[in-house]
C-alpha positions in Angstrom: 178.1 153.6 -51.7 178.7 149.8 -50.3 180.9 150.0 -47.4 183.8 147.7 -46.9 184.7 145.4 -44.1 187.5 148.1 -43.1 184.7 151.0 -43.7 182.3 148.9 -41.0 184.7 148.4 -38.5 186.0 152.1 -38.2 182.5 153.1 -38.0 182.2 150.7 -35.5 184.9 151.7 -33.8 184.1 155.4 -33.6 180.9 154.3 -31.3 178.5 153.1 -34.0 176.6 149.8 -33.4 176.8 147.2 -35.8 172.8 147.7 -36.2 173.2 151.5 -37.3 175.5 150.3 -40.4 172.7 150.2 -42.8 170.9 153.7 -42.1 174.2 155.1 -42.3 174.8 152.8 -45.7 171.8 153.7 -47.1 172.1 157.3 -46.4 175.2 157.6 -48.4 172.8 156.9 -51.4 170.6 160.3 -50.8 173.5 163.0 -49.1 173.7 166.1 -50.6 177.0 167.3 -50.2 178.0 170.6 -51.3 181.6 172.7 -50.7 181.3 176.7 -51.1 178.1 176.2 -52.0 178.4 174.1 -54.9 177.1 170.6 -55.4 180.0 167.8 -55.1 180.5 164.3 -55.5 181.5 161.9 -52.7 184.1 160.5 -54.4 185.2 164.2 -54.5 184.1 164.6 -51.0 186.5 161.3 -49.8 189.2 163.0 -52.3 189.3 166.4 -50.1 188.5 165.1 -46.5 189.7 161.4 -46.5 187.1 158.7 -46.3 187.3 158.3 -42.6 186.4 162.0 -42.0 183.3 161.2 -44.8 182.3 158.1 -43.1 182.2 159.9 -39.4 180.1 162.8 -41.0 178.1 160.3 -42.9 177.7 158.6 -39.5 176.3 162.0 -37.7 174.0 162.9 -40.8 172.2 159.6 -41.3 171.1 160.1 -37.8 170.9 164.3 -37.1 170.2 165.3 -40.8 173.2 167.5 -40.8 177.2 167.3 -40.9 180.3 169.4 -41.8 184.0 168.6 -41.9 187.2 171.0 -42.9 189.4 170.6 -45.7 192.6 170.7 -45.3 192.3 174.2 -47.0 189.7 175.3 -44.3 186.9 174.9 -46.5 183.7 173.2 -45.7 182.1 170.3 -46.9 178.2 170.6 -46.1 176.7 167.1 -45.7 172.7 167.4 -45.5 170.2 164.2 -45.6 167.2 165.0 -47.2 163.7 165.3 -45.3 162.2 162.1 -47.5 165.0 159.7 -45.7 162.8 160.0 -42.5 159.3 159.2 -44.1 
C-alpha cells in the first residue's frame, strides 16, 4: 500500500524516523495477516482495527517480524512478515 502524507506523519509521530518509512512501506506489500486463523485482507484489516492501529502494527512487524492488535470484538489480527523480507 502507498502511504499518504497523513499516514507518514502519524507514523512519524508514534516514534518512527522518517528513514524507517520505506521498510515499513514496503512491508505492507508482503504481511500476512490473518484473524481466527484465517487469511485477511488489509483493506479488511484497516476495516476492523482502523488504519492507525494497522499502521502502528505494520510499524512493529516491518522491524520484529511479528504484530497483533484487538478488534473491537476482542478478536485478533495476526500480522507476520515473511522470512524472505530479511534476505
Amino acid at each position: 500500500m502507498k502511504f499518504t502524507e497523513a499516514d507518514k506523519a502519524y507514523l512519524i509521530r508514534i516514534g518512527n524516523g522518517e528513514q524507517h518509512l520505506p521498510q515499513i512501506e514496503e512491508a505492507t506489500q508482503v504481511v500476512r495477516l490473518t484473524k481466527n486463523g484465517r487469511r485477511i485482507s488489509s483493506k479488511r484489516a484497516i476495516e476492523e482495527i482502523g488504519r492507525n492501529e494497522f499502521l502502528s502494527a505494520m510499524s512493529r512487524c516491518a522491524y520484529h517480524q511479528t504484530a497483533s492488535r484487538r478488534t473491537p470484538t476482542e478478536e485478533t489480527i495476526e500480522f507476520v512478515v515473511p522470512d524472505s523480507f530479511w534476505k
